[in-house]
Each structure stands twice: as C-alpha cells, then as structure tokens.
C-alpha positions as CSV (number, residue, x, y, z in Angstrom):
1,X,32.7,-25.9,-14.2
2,X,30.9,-28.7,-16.5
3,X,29.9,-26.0,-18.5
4,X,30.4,-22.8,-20.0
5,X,28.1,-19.9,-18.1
6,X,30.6,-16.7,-19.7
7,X,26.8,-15.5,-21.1
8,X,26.7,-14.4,-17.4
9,X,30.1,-13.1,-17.3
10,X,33.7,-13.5,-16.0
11,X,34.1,-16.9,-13.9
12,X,35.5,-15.9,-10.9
13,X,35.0,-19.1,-8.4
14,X,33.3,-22.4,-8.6
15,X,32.4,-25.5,-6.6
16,X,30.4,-28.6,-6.6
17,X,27.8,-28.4,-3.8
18,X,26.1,-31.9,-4.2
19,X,25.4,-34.0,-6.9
20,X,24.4,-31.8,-10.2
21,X,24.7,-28.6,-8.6
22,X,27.3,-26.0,-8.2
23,X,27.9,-22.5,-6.7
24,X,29.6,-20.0,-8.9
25,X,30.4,-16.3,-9.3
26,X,30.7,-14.4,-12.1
27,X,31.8,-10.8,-13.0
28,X,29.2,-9.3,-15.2
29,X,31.1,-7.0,-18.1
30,X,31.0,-3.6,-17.2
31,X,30.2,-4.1,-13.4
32,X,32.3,-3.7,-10.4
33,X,30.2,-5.8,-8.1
34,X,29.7,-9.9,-8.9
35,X,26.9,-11.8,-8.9
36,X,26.5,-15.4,-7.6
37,X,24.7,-18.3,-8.5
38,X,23.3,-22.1,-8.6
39,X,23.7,-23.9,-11.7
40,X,21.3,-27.0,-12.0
41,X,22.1,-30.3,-14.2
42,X,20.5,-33.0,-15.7
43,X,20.9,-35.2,-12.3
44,X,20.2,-32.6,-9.7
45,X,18.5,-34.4,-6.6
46,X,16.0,-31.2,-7.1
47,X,12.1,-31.4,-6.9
48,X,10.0,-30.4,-9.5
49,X,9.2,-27.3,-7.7
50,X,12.6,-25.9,-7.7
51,X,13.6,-26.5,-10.7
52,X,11.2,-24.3,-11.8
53,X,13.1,-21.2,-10.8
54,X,15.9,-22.1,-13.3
55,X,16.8,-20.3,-16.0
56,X,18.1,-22.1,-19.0
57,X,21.6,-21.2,-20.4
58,X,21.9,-20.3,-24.2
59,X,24.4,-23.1,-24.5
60,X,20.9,-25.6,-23.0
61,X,23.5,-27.1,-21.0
62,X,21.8,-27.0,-17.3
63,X,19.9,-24.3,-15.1
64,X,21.0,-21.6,-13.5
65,X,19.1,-19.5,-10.5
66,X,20.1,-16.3,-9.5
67,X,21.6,-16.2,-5.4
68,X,21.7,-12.2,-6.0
69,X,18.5,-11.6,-6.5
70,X,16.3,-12.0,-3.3
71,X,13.3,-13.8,-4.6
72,X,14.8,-15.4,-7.7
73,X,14.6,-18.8,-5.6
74,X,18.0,-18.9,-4.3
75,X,16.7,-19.8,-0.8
76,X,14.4,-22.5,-2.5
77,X,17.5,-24.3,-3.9
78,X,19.6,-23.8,-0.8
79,X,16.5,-25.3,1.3
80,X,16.4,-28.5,-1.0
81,X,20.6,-28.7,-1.0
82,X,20.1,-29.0,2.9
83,X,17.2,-31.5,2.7
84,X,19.7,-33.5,0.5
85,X,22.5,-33.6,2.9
86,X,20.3,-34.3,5.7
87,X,18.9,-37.4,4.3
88,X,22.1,-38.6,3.2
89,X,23.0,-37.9,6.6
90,X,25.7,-34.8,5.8
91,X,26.4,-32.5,8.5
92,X,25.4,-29.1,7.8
93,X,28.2,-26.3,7.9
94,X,28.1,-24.9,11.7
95,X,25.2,-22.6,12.5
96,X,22.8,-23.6,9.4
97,X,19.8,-25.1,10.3
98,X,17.2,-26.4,7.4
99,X,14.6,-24.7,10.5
100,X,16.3,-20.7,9.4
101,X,16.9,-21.7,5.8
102,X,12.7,-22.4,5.7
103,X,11.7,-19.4,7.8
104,X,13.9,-16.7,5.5
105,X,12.7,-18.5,2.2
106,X,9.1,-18.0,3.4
107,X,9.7,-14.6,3.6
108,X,11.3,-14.5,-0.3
109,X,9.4,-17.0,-1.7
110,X,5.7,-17.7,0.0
111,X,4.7,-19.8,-3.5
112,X,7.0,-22.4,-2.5
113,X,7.4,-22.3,1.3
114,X,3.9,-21.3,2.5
115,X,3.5,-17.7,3.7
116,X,5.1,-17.0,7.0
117,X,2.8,-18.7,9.6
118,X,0.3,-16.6,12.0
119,X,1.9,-17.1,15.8
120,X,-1.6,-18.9,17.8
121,X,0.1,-17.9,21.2
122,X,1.5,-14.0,22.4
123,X,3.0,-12.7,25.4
124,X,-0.8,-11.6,26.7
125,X,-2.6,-15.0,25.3
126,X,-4.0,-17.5,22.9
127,X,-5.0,-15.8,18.9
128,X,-8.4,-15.6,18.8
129,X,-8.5,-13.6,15.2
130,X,-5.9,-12.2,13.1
131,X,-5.8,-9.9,10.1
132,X,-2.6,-9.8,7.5
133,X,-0.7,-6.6,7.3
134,X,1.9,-8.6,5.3
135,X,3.9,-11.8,4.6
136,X,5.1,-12.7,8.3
137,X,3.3,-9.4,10.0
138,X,-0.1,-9.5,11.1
139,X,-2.3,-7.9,13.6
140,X,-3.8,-10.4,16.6
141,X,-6.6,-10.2,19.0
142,X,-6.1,-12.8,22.0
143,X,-8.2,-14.6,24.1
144,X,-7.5,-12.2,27.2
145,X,-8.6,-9.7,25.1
146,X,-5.4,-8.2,24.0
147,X,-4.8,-6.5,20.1
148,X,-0.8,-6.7,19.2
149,X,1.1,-6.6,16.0
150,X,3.3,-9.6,15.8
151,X,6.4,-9.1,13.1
152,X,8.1,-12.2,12.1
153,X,12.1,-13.2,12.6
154,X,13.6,-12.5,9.0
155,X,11.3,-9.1,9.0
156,X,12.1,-7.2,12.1
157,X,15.7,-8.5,12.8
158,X,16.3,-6.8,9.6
159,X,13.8,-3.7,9.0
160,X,13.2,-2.3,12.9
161,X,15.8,-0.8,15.0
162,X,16.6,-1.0,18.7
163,X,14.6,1.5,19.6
164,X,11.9,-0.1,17.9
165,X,12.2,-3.2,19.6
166,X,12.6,-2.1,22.9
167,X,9.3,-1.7,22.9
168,X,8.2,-5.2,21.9
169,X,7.4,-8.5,23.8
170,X,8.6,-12.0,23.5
171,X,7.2,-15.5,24.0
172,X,8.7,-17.2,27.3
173,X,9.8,-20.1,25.5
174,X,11.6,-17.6,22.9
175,X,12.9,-15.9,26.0
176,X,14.0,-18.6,27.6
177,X,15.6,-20.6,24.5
178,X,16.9,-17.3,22.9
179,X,14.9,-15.7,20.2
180,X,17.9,-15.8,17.4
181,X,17.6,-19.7,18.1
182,X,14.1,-19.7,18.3
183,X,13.2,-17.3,15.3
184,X,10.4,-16.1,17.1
185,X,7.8,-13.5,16.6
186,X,8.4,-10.1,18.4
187,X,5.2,-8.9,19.7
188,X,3.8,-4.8,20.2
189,X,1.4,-3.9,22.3
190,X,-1.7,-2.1,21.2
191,X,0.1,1.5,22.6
192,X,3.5,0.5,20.4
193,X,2.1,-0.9,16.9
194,X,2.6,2.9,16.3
195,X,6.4,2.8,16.6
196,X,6.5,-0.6,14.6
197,X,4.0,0.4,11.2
198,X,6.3,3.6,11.2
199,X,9.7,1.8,10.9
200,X,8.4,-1.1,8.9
201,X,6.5,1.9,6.2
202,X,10.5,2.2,5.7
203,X,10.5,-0.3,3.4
204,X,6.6,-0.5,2.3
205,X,5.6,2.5,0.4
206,X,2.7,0.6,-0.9
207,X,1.1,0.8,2.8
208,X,0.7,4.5,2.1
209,X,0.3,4.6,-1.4
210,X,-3.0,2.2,-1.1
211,X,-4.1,4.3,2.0
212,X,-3.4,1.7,4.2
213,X,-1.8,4.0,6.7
214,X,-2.7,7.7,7.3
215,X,0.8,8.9,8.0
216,X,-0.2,12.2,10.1
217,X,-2.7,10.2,12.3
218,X,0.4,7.6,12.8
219,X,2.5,10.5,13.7
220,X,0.4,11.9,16.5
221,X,-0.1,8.3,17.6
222,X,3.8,8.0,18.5
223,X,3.8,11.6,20.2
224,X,0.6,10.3,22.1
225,X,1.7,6.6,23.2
226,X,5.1,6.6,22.5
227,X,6.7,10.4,22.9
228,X,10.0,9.1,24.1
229,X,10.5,7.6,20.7
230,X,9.4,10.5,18.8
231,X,12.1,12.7,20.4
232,X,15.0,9.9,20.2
233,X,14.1,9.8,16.2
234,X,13.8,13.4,15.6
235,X,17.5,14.3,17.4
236,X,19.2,11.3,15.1
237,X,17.6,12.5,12.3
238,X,18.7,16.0,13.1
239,X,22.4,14.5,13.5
240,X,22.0,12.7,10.2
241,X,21.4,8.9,12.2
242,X,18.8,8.1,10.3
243,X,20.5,8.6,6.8
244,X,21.1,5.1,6.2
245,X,22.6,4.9,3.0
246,X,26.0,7.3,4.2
247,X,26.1,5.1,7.6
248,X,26.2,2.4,5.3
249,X,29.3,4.0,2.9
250,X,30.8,5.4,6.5
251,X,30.8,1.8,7.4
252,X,32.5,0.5,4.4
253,X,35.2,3.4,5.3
254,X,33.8,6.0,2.3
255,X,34.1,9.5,3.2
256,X,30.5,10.7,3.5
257,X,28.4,13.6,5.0
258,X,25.4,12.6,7.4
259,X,22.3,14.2,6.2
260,X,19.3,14.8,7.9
261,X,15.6,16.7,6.9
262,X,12.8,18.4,9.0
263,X,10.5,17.4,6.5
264,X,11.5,13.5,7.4
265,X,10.9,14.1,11.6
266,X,7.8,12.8,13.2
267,X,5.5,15.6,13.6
268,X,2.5,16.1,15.4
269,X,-0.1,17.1,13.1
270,X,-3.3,19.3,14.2
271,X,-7.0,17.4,13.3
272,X,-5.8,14.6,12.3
273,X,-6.7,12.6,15.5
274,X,-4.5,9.2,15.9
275,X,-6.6,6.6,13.8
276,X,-3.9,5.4,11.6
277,X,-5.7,2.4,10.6
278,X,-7.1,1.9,7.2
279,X,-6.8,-2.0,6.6
C-alpha cells in the first residue's frame, strides 16, 4: 500500500485495481469481523461524482470509501473501475457485467445511478400509469387494464422467498433469455401483491410505521386470494423456518435452536375487510 490506512485498522490484504486505486482489508481493533475498502489517489481515473463518496485519511494522503457499508458508494466506485477497464479495453473478471454492477448500485445509491427504472411493458401489457412503492418497486396499471406490483432484480432475488415468487410473472423475453441474465422485473398479479407487500414489509418497517400498509387488512387479503400461502407460512413458522437469523448461524455450522411465534403467523383478522392499501 502507497500509504498508511492503520487509522482504519490492521492491514490484512491489498492490491492495485487500476491506476490510483486499490482494494484493501483491514482488521478494525477490537473486532472479529474485517472490513474492506477502496482507497482513491491523486490520479484516480474517477469522475467528479465518485469521488465524492471518499473519505479523506488523517494522514490527507488519498480517499478511501467504505465496500462494507451498503450505500457508502462502494458500487459507485466499482461501476467507474469497470467503465475504466472497458474503455481501455480490459476484460472484466468472468460473470461481471458493468449492466449488474449499474442495476445493484441503483438500488444502493439512486443519487448517482438514477432510481431503479419503472418496467413500460408486463406480462398482461403496456404501463399506462404507475405509482412508487419504493426504489425499484412500484405498482402498474396496463393498457389491457391489468394492476400488478412489479419488484425489481437486486430487490426480490434478495428479500422474497420461493414461495413468494411462485406466484409472480415474467416478461417473455426475460423468460426466454433467463431472468438472472436479464435482471428483469418479476411481476404479481392484482390477487398476489398481497403475498409480495407482506414479505417485502420484512425489511421496510417504515411501510407500517407511516400507515402505508394496514397489516390486519393485508392479512385477510392472503387468507382470501392467496390461502395456500398463508398455511405454508404459518407451519414454517411453527417449525421455526421463518427464524432467519438461527438458519443463518445453522448454516454457518453454529449450534442454534429454531424459534418460532403465534404472534408472528398470518392471521385472519375479524372487520378489518382486505383494503391494505394506504399509499
């Protein structure tokens, strides 16, 4: 390393990834986990834009961007590393496209990207109007008169299940080419954008805490449209399935006990009808 980043902790690996930037990981005193990150120099073939997401060093001897953090830019400066190599006509390493590296940095980091954009054609048409749930999920109309929630790539390959899927549509030409090629939209029909809000409120408390989403009414809707799913749920939860922080250790080979709640199993609720929309 060209300079000295021990601020950040032990120096555990280092490279030179192009011109005036390098990759390194450090071990932060006191952790057991390491961190990894981008450090920026004087001549880094970097635009404006992203250099804006470093962080000077005490020693004022570069930049240096978190890769640990999710949104500290670390997909803007990978995006711009790629852009480099492809104009100086360097072959990306197998499997990395500058097409993925874009679509999961829109996700992270919409102020440099764009936002995630709104699909104009579903499996049942052309969008006729559209209405933002979120960054990269947003709820269509179509011109054959169709309402569907479309959830972008980076989003539902990693917060909805199998389950949850199974009850979403594709694009032909992201059926035909392969949707993890593609990094397509998956599509629910008006009956299944029940099973989707539900999984996706996972990982979006704010939906409920702004009363975006009346969770009893979304509750009755899966027992109404989508019973099969309720039922699959509520016997994983019951077997602990749905705990996935001990799947997680269990994975890793920690010993840990599956736990499971009645108070976390979708229930139908009396009165409370099955308008879960509040946007």
């Amino acid at each position: 390393m060209p300079v000295d980043v021990s601020e950040l902790g032990e120096l555990v690996f280092a490279e030179q990834i192009c011109p005036g930037v390098y990759f390194f990981v450090v071990q932060p005193e006191g952790k057991v986990s390491t961190e990894e990150y981008y450090l920026l120099l004087d001549d880094a073939p970097l635009s404006k834009d992203a250099l804006r997401y470093g962080v000077p060093l005490q020693t004022g001897q570069g930049l240096v961007v978190s890769i640990s953090q999710e949104n500290a830019g670390g997909k803007v400066i990978d995006y711009e590393i790629k852009r480099y190599e492809i104009a100086h006509n360097i072959l990306l390493a197998e499997g990395e496209t500058l097409h993925e590296c874009a679509i999961y940095g829109a996700e992270l980091n919409p102020e440099y990207f764009g936002a995630l954009p709104v699909p104009f054609l579903t499996p049942w048409g052309y969008t006729t109007r559209h209405r933002p749930l979120a960054n990269g999920i947003y709820w269509l109309e179509t011109d054959q008169g169709a309402e569907t929630l479309a959830v972008s790539f980076p989003i539902w390959e990693a917060d909805l299940s199998k389950t949850a899927l199974q009850y979403a549509s594709q694009c032909i030409f992201d059926k035909a080419q392969g949707i993890k090629k593609t990094l397509g939209y998956q599509f629910f029909p008006k009956n299944a954008i029940c099973v989707a809000i539900f999984e996706l409120l996972q990982t979006r408390s704010e939906w409920l805490n702004e009363n975006k989403v009346d969770l009893p009414a979304l509750m009755n809707a899966i027992w109404q449209d989508c019973p099969e799913y309720a039922l699959r749920y509520n016997a994983n939860e019951q077997r602990g399935i749905n705990d996935v922080m001990g799947m997680l250790f269990q994975s890793l080979g920690l010993e840990t006990e599956l736990t499971g709640s009645t108070d976390n199993m979708i229930s139908m609720k009396p009165n409370a009808g099955t308008d879960f929309w509040r946007w």
